[in-house]
LONU-37975 format. One record per residue: z, y, x of N, C-alpha, C in turn. Coordinates in steps of 0.001 Angstrom, whole numbers, plus 524288, in hexadecimal, padded with zeros to 5 digits. Example, Ala and Ser with C-alpha at 12.3 -4.5 7.8 and 13.67 -1.06 7.14 Angstrom:
BEGIN
81E787E9C68338681E787EE6C8300C81E787F31C83390/81BA87F7368323281BE47FBDC8356681EBE8001E83264/
//
This chain:
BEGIN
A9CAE441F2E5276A9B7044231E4CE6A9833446F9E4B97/A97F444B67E5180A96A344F7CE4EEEA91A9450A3E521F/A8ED844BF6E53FEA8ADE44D44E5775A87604503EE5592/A850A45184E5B02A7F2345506E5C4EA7A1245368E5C6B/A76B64524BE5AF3A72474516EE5EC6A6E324569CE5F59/A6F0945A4CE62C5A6B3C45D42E62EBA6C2D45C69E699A/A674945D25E6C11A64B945D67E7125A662846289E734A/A693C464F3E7781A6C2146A35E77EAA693746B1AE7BC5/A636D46B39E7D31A5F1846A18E8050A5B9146B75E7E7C/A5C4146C12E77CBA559646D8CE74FCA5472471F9E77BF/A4FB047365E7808A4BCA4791AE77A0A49C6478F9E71B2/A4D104797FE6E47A4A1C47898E6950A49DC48024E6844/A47AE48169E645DA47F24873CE63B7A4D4B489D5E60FE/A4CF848D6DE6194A5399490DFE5E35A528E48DF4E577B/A4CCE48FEFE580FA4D4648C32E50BAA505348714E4F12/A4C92483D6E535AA4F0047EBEE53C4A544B47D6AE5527/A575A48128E5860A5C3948081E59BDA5F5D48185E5442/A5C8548565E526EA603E48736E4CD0A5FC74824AE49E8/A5BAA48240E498FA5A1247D05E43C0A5CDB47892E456D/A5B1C4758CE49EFA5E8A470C8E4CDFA645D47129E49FE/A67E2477A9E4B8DA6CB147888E4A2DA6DDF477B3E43C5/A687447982E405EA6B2F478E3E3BF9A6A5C47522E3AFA/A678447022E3B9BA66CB46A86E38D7A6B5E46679E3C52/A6DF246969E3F39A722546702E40CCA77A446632E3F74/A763C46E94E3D24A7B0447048E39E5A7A7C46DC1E33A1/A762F46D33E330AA774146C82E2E10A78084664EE2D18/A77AE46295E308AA791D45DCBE2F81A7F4F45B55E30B0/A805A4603FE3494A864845F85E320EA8962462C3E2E54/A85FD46581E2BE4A892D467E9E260EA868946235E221D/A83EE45FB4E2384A839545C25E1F58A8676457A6E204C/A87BA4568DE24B9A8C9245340E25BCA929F455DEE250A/A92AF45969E21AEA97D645C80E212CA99C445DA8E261D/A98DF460A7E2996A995A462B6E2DDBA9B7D46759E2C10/AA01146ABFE2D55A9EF9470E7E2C00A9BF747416E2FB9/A99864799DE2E48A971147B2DE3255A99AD47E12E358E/A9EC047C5CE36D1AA14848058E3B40AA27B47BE8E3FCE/AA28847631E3D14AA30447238E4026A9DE147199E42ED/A982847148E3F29A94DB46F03E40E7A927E4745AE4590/A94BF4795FE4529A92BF47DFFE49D1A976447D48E4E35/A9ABA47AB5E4CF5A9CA4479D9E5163A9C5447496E55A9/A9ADC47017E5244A97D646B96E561DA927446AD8E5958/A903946F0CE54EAA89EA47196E5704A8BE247666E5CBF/A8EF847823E5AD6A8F1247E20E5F58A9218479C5E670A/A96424764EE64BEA97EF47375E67D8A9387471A4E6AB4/A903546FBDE67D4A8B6946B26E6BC0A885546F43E6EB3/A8513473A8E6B8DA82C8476C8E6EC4A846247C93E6DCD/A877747E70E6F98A8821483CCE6FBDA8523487EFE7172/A822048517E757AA7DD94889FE7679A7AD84889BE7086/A7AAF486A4E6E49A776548859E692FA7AA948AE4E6565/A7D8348BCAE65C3A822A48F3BE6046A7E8D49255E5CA8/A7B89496C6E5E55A77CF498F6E5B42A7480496DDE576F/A73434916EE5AD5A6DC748F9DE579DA716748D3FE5267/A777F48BEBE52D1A79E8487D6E502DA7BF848ACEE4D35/A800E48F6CE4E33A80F549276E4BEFA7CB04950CE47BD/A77084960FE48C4A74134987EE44F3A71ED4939EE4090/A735348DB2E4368A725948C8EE3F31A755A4897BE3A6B/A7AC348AEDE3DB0A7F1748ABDE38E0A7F7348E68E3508/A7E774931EE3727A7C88497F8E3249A786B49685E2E1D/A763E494AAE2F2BA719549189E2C65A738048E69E2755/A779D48AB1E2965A7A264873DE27A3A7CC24893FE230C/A80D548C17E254EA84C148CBFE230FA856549318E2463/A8313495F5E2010A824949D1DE2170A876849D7DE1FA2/A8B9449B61E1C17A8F5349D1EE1AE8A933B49C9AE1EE8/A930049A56E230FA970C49A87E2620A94BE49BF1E2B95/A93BB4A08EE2CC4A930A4A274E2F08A97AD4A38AE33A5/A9B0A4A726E31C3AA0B14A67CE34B7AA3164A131E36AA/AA2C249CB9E3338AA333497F3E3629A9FE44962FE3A33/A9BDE4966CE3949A98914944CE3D91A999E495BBE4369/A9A1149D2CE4264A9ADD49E86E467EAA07349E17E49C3/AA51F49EA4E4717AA7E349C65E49C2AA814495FEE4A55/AA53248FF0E4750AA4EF48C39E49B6AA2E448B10E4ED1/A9D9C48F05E4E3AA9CDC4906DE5513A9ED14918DE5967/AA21149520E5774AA510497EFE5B6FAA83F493CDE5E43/AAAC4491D5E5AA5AB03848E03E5C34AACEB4895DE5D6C/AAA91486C9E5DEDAA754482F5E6035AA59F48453E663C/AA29848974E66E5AA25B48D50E6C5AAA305490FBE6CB8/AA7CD491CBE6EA1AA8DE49903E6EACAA5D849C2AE7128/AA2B649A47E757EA9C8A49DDEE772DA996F49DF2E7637/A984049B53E70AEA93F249D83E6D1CA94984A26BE6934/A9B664A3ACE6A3CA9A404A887E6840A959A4ABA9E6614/A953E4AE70E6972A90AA4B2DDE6A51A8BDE4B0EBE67A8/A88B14AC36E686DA85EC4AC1CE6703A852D4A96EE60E1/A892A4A715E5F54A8CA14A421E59F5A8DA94ABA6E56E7/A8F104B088E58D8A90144B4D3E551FA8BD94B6BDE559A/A892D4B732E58A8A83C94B7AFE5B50A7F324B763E555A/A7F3E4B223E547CA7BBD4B090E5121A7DC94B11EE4C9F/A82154B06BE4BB5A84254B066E43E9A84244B818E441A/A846F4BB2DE45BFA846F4C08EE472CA7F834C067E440C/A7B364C06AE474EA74FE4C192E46BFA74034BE53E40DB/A76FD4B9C6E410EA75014B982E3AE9A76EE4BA76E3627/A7E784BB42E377AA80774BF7FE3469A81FD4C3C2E3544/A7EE44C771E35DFA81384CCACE35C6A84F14CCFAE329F/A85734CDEEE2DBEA88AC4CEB9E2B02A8F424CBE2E2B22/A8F6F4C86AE2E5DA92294C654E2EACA95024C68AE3353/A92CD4CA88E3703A94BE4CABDE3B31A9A894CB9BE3C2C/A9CDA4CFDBE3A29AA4694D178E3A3CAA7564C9EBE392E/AA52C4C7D6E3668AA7234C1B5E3501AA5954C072E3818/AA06C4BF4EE3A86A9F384BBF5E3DFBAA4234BD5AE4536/AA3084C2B1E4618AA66D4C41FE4AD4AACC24C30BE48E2/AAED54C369E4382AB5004C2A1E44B8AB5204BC7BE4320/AB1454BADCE41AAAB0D64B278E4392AB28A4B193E4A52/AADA74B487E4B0BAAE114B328E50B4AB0FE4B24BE5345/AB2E74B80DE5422AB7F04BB20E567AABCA04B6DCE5561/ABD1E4B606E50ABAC32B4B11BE4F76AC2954AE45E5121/ABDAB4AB0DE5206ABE014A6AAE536FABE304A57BE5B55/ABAE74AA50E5E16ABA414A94CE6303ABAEE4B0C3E6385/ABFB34B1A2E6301AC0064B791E63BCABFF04B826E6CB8/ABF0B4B429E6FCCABF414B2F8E73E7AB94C4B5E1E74AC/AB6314B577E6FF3AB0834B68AE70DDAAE9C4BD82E6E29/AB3364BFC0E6DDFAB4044C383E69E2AB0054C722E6B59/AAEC14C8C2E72A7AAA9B4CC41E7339AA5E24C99BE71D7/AA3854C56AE7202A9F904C239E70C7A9DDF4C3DEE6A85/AA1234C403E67DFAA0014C460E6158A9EB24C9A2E601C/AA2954CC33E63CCAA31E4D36AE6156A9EBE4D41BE6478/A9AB74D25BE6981A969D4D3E6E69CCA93494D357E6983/A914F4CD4BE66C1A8C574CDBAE6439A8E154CE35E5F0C/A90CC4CF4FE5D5FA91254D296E5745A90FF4D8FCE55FC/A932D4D9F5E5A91A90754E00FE5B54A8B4B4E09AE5E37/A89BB4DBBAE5F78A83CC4DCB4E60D9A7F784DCDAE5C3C/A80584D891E584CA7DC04D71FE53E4A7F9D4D996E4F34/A822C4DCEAE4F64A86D34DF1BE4AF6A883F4E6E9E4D0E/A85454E78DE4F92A889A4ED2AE51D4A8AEA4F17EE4DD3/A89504F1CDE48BCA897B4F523E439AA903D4F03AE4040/A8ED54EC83E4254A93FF4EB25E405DA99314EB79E4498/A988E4EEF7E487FA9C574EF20E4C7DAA2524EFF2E49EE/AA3724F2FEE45D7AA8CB4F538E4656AA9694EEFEE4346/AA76A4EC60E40D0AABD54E92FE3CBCAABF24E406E4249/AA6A74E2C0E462DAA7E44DDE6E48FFAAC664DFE4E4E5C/AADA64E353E4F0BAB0514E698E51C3AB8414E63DE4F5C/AB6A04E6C2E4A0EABCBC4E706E486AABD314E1CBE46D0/AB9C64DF35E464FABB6D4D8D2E4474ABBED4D6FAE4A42/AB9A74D679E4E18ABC724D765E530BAC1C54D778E54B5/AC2A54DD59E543BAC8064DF02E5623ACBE24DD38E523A/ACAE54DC30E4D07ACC704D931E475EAD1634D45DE48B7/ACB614CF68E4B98ACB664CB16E4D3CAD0524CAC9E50F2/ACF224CD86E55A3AD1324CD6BE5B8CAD18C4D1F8E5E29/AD6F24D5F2E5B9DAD8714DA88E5E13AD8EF4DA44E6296/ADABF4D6A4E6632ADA8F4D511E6A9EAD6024D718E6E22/AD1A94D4ADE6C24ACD394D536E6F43AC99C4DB5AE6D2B/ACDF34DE39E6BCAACB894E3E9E69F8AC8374E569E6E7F/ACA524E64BE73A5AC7014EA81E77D1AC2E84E74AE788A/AC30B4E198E7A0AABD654DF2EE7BDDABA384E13BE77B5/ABBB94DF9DE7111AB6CD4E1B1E6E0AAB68E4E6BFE6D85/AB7AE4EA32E6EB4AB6644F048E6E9BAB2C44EF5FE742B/AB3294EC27E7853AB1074EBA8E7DBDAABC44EB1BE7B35/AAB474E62AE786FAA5B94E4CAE7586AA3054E732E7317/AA7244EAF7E6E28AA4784EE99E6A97AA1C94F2F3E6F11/AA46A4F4AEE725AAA2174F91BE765BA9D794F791E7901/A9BB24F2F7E7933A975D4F21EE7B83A92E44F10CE7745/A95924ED2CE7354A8FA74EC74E6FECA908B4F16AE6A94/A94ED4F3EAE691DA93844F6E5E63F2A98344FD09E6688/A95D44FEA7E6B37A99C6502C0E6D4CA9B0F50715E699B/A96AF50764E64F4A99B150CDFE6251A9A7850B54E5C44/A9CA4505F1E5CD1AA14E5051FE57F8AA7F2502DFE58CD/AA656502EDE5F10AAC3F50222E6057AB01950731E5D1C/AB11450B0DE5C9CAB4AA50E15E59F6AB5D650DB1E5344/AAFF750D26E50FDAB15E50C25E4C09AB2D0505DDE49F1/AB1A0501F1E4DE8AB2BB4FC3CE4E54AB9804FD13E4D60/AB9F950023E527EAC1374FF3FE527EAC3065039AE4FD4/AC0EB507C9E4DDCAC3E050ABAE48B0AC3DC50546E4492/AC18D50331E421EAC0AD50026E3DD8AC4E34FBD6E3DE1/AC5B54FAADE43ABAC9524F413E4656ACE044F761E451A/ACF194FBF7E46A0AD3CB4FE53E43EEAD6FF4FFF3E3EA0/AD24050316E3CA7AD1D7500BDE36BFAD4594FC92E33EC/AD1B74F8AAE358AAD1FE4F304E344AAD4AB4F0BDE362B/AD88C4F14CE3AD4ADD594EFEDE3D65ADF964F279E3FE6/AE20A4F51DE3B10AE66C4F8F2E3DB5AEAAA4F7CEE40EF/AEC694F291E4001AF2EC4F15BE432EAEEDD4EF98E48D7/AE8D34EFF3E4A10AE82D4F033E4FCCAE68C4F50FE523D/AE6D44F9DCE4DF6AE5594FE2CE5090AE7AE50147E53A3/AEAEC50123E573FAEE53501D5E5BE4AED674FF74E61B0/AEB5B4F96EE5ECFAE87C4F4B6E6314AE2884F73CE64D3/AE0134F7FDE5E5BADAD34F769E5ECCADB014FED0E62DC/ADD2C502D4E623BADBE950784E654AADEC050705E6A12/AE1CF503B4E6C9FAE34E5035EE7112ADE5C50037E7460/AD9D24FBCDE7238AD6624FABEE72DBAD3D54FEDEE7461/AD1F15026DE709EACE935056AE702DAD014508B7E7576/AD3CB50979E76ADAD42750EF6E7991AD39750BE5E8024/AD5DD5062CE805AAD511506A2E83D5ACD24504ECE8625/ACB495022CE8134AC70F502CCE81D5AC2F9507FDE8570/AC3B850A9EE7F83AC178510DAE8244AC56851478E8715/AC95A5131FE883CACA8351597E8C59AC8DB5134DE91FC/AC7DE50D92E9008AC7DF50BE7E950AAC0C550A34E965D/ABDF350DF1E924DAB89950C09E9423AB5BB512B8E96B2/AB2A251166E9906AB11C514CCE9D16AABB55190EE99AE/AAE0051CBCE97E7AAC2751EF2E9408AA65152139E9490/AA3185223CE9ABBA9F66522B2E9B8CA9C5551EB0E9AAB/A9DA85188AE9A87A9A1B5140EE9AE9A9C3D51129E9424/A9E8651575E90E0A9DF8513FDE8AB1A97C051625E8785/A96AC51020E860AA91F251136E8240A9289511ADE7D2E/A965651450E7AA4A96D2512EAE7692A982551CD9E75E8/A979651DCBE707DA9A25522C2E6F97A9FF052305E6BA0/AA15D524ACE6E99AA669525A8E6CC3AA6A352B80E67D1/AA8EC52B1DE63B9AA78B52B8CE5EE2AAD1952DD1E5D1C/AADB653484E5D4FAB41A534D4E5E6DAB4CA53494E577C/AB16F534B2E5391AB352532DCE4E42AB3F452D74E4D4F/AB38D52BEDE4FFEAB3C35253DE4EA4AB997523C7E5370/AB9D352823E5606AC06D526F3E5814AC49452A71E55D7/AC19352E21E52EEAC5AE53027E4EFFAC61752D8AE4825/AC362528A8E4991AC461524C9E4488AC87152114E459A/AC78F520F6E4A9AAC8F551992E4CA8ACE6A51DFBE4F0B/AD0735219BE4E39AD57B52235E511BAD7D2524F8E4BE7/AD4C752772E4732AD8885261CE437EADB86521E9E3FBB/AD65151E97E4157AD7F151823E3E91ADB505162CE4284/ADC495167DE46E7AE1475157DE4A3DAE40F51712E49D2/AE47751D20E4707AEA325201AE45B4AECF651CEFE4113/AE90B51B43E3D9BAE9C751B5AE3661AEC265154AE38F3/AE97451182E3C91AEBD450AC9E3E78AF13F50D24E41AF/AF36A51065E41E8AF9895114DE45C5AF7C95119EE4A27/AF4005118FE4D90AF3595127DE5248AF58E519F1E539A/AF89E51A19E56ACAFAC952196E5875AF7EB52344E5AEF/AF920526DCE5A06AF4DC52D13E5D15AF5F852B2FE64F2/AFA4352A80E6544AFA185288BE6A8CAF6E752613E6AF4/AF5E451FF9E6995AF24F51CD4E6A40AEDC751DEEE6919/AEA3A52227E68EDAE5B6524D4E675EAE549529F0E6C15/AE92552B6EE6C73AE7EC52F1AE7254AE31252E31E7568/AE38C5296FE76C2ADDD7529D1E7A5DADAC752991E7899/AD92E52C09E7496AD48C52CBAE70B9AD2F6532CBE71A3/AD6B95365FE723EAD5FB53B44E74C3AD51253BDEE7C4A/AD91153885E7BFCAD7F15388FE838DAD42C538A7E842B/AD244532A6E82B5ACBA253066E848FAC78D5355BE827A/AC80453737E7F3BAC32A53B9EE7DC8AC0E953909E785F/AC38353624E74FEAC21B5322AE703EAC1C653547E6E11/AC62C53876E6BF4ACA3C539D5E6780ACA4A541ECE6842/AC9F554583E6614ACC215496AE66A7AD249548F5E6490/AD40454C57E68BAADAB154CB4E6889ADB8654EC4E6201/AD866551D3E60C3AD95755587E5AD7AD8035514CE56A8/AD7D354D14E5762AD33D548C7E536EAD84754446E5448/AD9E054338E56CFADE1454007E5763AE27F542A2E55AC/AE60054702E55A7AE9B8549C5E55B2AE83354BA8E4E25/AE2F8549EFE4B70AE2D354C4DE467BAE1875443DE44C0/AE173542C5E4583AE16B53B7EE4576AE7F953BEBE42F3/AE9FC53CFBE4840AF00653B3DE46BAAF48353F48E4308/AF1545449AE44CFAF59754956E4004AF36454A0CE3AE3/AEF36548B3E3A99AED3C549F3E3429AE95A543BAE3252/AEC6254539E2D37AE7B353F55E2980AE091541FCE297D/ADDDB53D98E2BA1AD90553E69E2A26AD63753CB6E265F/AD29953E8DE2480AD01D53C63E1DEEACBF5538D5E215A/
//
């Protein structure tokens, strides 16, 4: 009932692939199709085309943007990348929604999203970073793994902010953290380490209940001065 006829063989051009997509899409919004149904019978037949189909459901239907992209998703979960890929580049603004769509729907693909969204997005790192760790505390270290490669010097103020903003995980989220940076090989880090931005992110761990114990290796490692931690926990700061 829900046939195809497109030739999955054309050499037609990217134009034509788009256009083909929207006079296809749009004849089943005129058969009352919804468009999360009709991107998911289109993405089923050719997935190798998700892009061309995906850009021209945006077309269609600009208000559902977030739908589209997760109807994609859940139709092929390895169009990921290139399904956040494209709604990214044409909504910027929409990116923090577009990555915690994603993420809910195929959080299996979670480094895939957090890195071409910190590829196309690097100035929005701390909010696609805590909608991230937000989503799927679980998968905290892989995305700090990701943030360190595509946005290495907003990993600290990313997870001051995820703390902030979720305090009952800030105990989780700095046991992450520490074993992150303890366990990476500090000559082959590209990123600078920023001891005011770890004397932010370890008083917002004091103010979330995380203890001065659990912050120790913030002095060990060479993070933290011992006198800066020891005035964290004995005196209020303005």
């Amino acid at each position: 009932s829900s046939a195809i006829t497109l030739d999955s063989n054309t050499t037609s051009s990217e134009s034509d692939l788009k256009s083909t997509y929207r006079n296809i899409i749009d004849n089943h919004l005129n058969k009352n199709f919804s468009i999360m149904r009709t991107v998911r019978i289109l993405i089923n037949h050719y997935p190798e085309h998700a892009s061309y189909i995906v850009d021209a459901a945006f077309d269609a239907r600009e208000n559902r943007v977030k739908a589209i992209v997760v109807a994609a998703m859940q139709a092929e979960p390895a169009v990921t990348y290139s399904v956040v890929d494209i709604a990214i580049q044409r909504y910027p603004d929409l990116c923090d929604a577009i990555v915690e769509s994603a993420i809910q729907t195929e959080p299996a693909y979670i480094d895939d999203i957090i890195s071409i969204a910190l590829k196309r997005e690097p100035g929005q790192a701390d909010i696609i970073i805590r909608k991230a760790v937000a989503s799927h505390p679980d998968f905290t270290e892989s995305v700090l793994r990701t943030a360190a490669k595509e946005a290495p010097n907003s990993i600290l103020s990313s997870i001051t902010e995820s703390i902030k903003a979720l305090p009952d995980t800030a105990t989780a989220l700095v046991s992450v953290l520490k074993d992150f940076f303890v366990g990476t090989d500090k000559e082959k880090q590209n990123y600078s380490l920023n001891k005011e931005e770890w004397r932010l992110l370890t008083l917002e761990a004091k103010q979330s209940g995380v203890s001065r114990k659990e912050l120790e290796w913030l002095v060990n490692e060479g993070y933290l001065e011992k006198e800066t931690l020891a005035k964290i926990f004995d005196e209020k700061l303005n």
